[in-house]
N, C-alpha and C positions, 0 to 999 in steps of 0.2 A: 504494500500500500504506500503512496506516495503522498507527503502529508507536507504541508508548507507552512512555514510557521514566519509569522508575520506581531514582531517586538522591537521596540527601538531600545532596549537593553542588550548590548555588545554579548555580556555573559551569558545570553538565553541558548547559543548555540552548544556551550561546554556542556551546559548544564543537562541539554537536553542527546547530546550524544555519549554522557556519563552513563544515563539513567534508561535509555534505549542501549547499550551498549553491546548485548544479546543479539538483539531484534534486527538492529544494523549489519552486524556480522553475519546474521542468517539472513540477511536479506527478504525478510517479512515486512520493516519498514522500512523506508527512505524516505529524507529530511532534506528538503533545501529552504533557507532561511532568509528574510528579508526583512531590514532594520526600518523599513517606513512601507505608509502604505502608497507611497507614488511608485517605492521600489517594487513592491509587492502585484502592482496592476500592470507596469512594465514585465515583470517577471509571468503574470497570469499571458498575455500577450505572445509573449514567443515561447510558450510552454501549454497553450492553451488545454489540451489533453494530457495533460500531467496529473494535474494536483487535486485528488481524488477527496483532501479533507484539506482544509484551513483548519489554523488556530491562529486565533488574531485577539494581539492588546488593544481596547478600548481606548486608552487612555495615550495617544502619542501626540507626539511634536507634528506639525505639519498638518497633514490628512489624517483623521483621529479614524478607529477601525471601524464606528459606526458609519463613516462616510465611505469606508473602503468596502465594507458588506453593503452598504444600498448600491455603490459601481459595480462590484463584483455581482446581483441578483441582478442589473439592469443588464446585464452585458454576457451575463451568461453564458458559458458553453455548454452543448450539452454530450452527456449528460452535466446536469449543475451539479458542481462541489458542494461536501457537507461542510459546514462553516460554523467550528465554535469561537464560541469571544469569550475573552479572558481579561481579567479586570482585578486589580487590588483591591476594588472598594466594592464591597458589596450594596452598593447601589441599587433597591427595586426600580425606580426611574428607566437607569442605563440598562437595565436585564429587558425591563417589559420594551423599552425601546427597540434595541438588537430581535428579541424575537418578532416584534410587529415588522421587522425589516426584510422578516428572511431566517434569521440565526436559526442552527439546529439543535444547537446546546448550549451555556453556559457555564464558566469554570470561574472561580475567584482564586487569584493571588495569595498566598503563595499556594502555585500549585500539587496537589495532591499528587503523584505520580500514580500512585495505587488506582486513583480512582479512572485516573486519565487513562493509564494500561486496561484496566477493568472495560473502561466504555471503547475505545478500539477492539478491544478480542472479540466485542458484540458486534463491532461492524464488519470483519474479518471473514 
């Protein structure tokens, strides 16, 4: 499964090829990473039929990831990627926002690995 992960936190990539470390090697998932979401809609573009799940931070510098999931559901390819939004603040506002947009799931900050493993084996 090819899974895009879209945070303007440098660290998000260590962190998350740590914690996949397995899954990487076995080649069950793959990760390519985009620190904003202008980079993130660029990279959707020349990769159109890649990126089978987004995870995207809510909360960034520039194009924040509620405006990068309404691009991304406008612009769709199909089949449309499932798109979770990931956010520090547990915010009901920003959650019922993202799902009226589109969003398939929601994760808060810091994230749970277990749970995050847990809901990928279900999509698998």
């Amino acid at each position: 499964m090819k899974i895009l992960v879209v945070d303007d936190e440098q660290d998000i990539k260590t962190l998350f090829e740590q914690r996949f470390r397995r899954e990487i090697r076995e080649a069950t998932l793959a990760f390519s990473f985009c620190y904003s979401g202008e980079e993130a809609l660029t990279y959707l573009q020349e990769h159109s039929s890649e990126a089978i799940l987004i995870l995207s931070d809510i909360n960034m510098p520039g194009m924040s990831g509620l405006e990068l999931l309404r691009r991304i559901r406008e612009n769709s390819p199909e089949p449309p990627p499932l798109i979770f939004m990931i956010t520090a603040y547990g915010n009901p506002e920003k959650q019922g926002e993202a799902m009226r947009l589109g969003a398939n799931d929601f994760l808060n900050k810091p994230l749970d690995f277990g749970v995050l493993k847990q809901k990928l084996s279900n999509l698998v």
